[in-house]
C-alpha positions in Angstrom: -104.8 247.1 186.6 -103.0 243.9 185.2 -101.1 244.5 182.1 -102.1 242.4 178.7 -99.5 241.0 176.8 -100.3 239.4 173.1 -97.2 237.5 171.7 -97.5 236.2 168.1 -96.8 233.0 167.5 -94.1 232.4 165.5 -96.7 231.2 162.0 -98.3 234.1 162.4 -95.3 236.5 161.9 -93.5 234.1 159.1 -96.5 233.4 157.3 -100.2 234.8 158.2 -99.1 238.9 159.4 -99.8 241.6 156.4 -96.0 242.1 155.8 -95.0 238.5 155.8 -98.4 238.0 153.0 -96.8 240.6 150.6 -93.2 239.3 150.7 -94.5 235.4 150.3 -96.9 237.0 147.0 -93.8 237.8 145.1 -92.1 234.5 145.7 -95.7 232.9 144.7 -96.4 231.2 148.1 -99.7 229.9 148.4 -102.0 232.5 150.2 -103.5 231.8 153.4 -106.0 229.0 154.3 -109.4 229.3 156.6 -108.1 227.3 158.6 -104.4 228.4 158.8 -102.1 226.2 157.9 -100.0 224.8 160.6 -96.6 225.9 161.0 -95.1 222.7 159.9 -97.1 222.6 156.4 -96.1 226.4 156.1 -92.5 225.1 156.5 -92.9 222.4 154.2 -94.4 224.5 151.5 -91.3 227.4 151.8 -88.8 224.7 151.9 -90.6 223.5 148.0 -90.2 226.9 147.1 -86.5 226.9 148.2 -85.7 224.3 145.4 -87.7 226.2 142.7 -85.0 227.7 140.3 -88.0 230.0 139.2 -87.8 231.8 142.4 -85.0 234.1 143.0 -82.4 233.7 145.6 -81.6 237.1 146.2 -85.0 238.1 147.7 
């Protein structure tokens, strides 16, 4: 028997997982997309988020 290993990429557990969707609700980030969003516009959009004074830093 050959053992299965499933890695998550590294979106998936920042951005698309159930935990990582209810921390990004409180600081208002854009739910996810069909299709996902790549990594990179993922980053972009948290590092806009990081220079809203709305948002607070102590999250």
């Amino acid at each position: 028997m050959q053992a299965v290993q499933q890695f998550d990429s590294i979106n998936h557990v920042l951005f698309e997982c159930i935990p990582a969707q209810d921390i990004l609700r409180i600081v208002n980030f854009p739910p996810s997309t069909t299709p996902a969003r790549s990594l990179g516009d993922n980053m972009s959009i948290a590092l806009e988020l990081m220079h809203d004074c709305s948002v607070p830093g102590n999250l």
